[in-house]
C-alpha positions in Angstrom: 15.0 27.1 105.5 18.0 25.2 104.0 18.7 23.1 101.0 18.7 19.8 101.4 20.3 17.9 97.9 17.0 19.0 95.4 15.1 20.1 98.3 14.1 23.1 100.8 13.9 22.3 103.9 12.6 24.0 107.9 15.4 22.6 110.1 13.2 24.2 113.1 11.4 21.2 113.1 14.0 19.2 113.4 13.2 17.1 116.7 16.3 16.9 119.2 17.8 14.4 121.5 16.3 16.3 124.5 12.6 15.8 123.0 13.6 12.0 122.2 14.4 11.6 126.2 11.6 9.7 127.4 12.1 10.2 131.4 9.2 7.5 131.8 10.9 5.1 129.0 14.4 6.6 127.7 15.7 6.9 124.5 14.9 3.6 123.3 10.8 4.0 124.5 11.5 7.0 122.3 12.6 5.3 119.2 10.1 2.6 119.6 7.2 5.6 119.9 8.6 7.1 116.0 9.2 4.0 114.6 5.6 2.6 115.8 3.9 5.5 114.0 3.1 6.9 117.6 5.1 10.3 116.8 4.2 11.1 113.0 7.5 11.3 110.6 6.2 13.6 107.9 7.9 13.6 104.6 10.1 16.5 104.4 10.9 16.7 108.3 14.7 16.0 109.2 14.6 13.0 111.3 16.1 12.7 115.2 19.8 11.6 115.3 20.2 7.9 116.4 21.6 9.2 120.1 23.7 11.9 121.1 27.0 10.2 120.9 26.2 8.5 117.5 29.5 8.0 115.0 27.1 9.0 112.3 24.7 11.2 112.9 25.7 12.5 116.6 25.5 16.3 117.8 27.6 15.7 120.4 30.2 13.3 119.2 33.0 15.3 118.0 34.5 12.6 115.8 31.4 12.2 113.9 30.0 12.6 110.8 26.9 14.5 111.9 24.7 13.6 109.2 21.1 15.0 109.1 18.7 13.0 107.5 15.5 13.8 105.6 12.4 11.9 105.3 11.6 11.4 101.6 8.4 10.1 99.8 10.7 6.9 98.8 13.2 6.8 102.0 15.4 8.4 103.0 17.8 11.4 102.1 20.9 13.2 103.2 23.4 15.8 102.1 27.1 15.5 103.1 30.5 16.3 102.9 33.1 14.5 104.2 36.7 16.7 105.5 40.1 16.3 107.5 38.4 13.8 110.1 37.5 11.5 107.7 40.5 11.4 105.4 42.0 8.2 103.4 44.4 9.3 100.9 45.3 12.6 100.6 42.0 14.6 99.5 39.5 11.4 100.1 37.7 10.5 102.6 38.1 7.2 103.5 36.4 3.9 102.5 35.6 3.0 106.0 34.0 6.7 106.5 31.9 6.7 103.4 30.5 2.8 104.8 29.5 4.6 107.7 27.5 6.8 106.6 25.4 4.4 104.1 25.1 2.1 107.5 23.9 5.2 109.6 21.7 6.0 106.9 20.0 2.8 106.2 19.8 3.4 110.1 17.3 6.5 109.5 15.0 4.3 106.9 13.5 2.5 109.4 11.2 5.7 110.4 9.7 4.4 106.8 9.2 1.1 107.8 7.7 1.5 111.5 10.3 -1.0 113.3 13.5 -1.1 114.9 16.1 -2.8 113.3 20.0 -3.7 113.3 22.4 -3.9 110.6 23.5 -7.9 109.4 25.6 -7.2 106.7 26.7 -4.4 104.5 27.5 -4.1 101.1 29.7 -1.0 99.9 30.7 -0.3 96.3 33.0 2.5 95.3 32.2 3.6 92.0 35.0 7.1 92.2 36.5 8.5 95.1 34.6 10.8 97.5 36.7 13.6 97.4 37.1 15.8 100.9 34.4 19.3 100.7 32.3 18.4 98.4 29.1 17.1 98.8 27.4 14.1 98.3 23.7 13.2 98.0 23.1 9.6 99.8 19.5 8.5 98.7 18.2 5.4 100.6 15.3 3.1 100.5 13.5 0.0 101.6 13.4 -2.7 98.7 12.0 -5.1 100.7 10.5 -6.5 103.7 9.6 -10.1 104.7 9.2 -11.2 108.3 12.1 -9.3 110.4 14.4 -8.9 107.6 14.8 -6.0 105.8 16.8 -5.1 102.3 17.9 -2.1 101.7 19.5 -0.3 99.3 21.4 3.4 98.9 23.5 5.9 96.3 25.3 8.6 97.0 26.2 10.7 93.8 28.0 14.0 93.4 27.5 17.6 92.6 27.1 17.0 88.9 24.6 14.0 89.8 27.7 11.4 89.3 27.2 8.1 91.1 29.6 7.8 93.4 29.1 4.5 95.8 26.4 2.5 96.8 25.1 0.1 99.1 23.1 -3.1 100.3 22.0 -4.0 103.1 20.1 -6.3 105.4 18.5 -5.3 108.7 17.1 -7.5 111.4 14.1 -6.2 112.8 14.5 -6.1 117.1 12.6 -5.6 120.0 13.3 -2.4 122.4 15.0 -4.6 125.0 18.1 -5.7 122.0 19.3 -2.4 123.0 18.7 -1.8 126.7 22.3 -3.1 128.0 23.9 -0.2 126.0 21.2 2.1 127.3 21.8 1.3 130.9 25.5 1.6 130.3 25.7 4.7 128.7 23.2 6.3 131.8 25.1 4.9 134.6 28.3 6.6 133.2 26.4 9.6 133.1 26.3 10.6 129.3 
């Protein structure tokens, strides 16, 4: 058991790449299988990362973020600090860094919404800095679906539950096969 922002949760059940690896379909027949409600996403279960290699939420990328990200009754949530490989100014982590992780984020709310989907735009505000070792709550949810596009929306607040950023944004809604050129790339070069 961990804690989670307000929360306790079992990080056993946290599903890893290695269950996500579809040999009949890959990783993207995998994605498509949670997002289509085939594999249940129970509230409370910390959600798969993206890929291995992810910036954001990546095991094995060692210039990520390495968020884990919760499944919510209303989205999406995630605890995070950001440190040295994230810096800005001295003792901040940098805008650029903090945008990631709201885009990677918004990334994890589509388990909510049964669908893959890309990012179109992004919309960060700063409301204080995000200072380096301390962490940050990022809350995210759907606000509103019609057709393929999705709006989005996200916080992040502080210790003291201070708002700290927050962002829009609005996702496309894809089929599998928007991805399979990266897919095939990334397995031919053995990763």
């Amino acid at each position: 058991m961990a804690t989670l922002g307000d929360h306790d949760y079992d990080y056993a059940s946290v599903v890893r790449h290695e269950e996500l690896d579809y040999r009949d379909g890959g990783l993207i027949a995998g994605w498509a299988a949670h997002l289509a409600g085939q594999v249940t996403v129970e509230v409370g279960q910390v959600l798969p990362p993206h890929s291995p290699h992810c910036a954001g939420c990546g095991p094995d990328n060692s210039a990520g973020l390495h968020l884990r990200a919760v499944r919510t009754a209303s989205g999406v949530e995630a605890v995070h600090s950001f440190d040295e490989a994230q810096v800005g100014a001295p003792g901040i982590a940098h805008g650029g860094a903090v945008a990631l992780a709201f885009d990677d984020l918004f990334g994890f709310s589509l388990y909510t919404v049964g669908a893959l989907a890309v990012t179109r735009s992004l919309t960060v505000e700063y409301h204080a800095p995000f200072l380096l070792h301390h962490p940050y709550t990022f809350r995210v949810q759907v606000t509103n679906r019609t057709g393929r596009r999705l709006l989005l929306h996200a916080e992040a607040s502080d210790a003291t539950g201070k708002k700290t950023g927050s962002a829009d944004a609005t996702f496309v809604v894809v089929d599998p096969g928007h991805f399979a050129a990266g897919a095939e790339q990334e397995q031919s070069q053995g990763q």
